[in-house]
N, C-alpha and C positions, 0 to 999 in steps of 0.2 A: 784673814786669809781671803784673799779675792777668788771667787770662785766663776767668774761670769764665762769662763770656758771651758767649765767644768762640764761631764759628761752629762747630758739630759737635762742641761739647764734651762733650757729655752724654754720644755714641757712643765720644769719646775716653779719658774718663772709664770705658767700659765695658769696654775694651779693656783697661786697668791693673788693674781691680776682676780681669779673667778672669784674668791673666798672674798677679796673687796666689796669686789659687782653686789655681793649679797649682803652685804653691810650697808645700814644708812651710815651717811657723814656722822650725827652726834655719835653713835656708836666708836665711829672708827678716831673721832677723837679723844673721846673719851678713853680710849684703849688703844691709843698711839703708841705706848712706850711698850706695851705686852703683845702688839701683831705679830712678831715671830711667833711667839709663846702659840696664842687663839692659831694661828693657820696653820704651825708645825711640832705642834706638842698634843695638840687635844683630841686628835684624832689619827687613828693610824693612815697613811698615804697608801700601802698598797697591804691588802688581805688576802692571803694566800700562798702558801710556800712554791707553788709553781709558779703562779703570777707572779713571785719574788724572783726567781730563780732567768725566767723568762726576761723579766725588765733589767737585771744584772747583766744577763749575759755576758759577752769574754770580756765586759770590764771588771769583773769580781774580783778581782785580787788590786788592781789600782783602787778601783773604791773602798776595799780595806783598810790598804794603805791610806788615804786621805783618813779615815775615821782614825785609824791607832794614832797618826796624826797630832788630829782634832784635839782627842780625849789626851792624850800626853800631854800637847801646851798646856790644856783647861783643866784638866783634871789628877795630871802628872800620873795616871795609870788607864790601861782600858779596861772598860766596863763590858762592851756590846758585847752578847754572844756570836762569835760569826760561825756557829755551827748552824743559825737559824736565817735564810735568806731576810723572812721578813724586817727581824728586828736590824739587818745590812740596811734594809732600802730606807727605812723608816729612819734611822738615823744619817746618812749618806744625806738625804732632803732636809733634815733638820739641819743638817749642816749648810746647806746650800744655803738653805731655807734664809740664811743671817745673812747671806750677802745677797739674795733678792730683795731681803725687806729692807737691807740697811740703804742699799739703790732705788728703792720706790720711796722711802723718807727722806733720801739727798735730794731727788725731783721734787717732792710735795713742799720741803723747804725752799728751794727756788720758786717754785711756782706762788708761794706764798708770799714770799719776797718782790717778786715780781707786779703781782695782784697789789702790797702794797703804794706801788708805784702808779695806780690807778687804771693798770690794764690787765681786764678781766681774761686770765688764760685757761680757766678751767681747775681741776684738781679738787682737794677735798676743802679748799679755803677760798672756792670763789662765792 
């Protein structure tokens, strides 16, 4: 599910860019195939039922909708509580969360592809 105009993706997006910044490379190689996991599973994204509620605002019923979703392809039932703003937000970004990371490992694959071409571009493989 491409999610890159998804609502508050940019902010979501910026969240995964920072949780990198704080990773050395062996780390992040070492734990390439679990970064959704470490940056959208281990930690809650937003604490607080106002602060939930606040960050939802009038899109809470589309972002339902994209989880029941989510959880129906993946799990062929829903799980989330959405009587709980938090546990909305927290899942909503994990969901993002897979089409952020899976767009910053398509780049990190190029870029390494690239670099093996003998032109240093940066990335986690220069």
């Amino acid at each position: 599910m491409q999610q890159s105009n998804a609502y508050k993706y940019e902010e979501i997006k910026e969240h995964f860019e920072d949780f990198i910044k704080d990773q050395d490379k062996e780390w992040i190689k070492e734990n390439f195939e679990d970064l959704h996991h470490h940056a959208f599973n281990n930690d809650y994204y937003i604490i607080g039922t106002y602060q939930a509620k606040k960050w939802l605002g009038d899109e809470v019923f589309n972002v339902i909708d994209i989880i029941k979703q989510y959880e129906m392809d993946n799990f062929g039932e829903v799980n989330t509580d959405f009587s709980e703003p938090e546990k909305v937000v927290n899942m909503y970004t994990y969901i993002v969360g897979e089409d952020v990371v899976n767009n910053w490992k398509t780049f990190e694959a190029k870029v390494k592809a690239y670099n093996q071409d003998g032109k240093n571009q940066g990335g986690i493989y220069a």
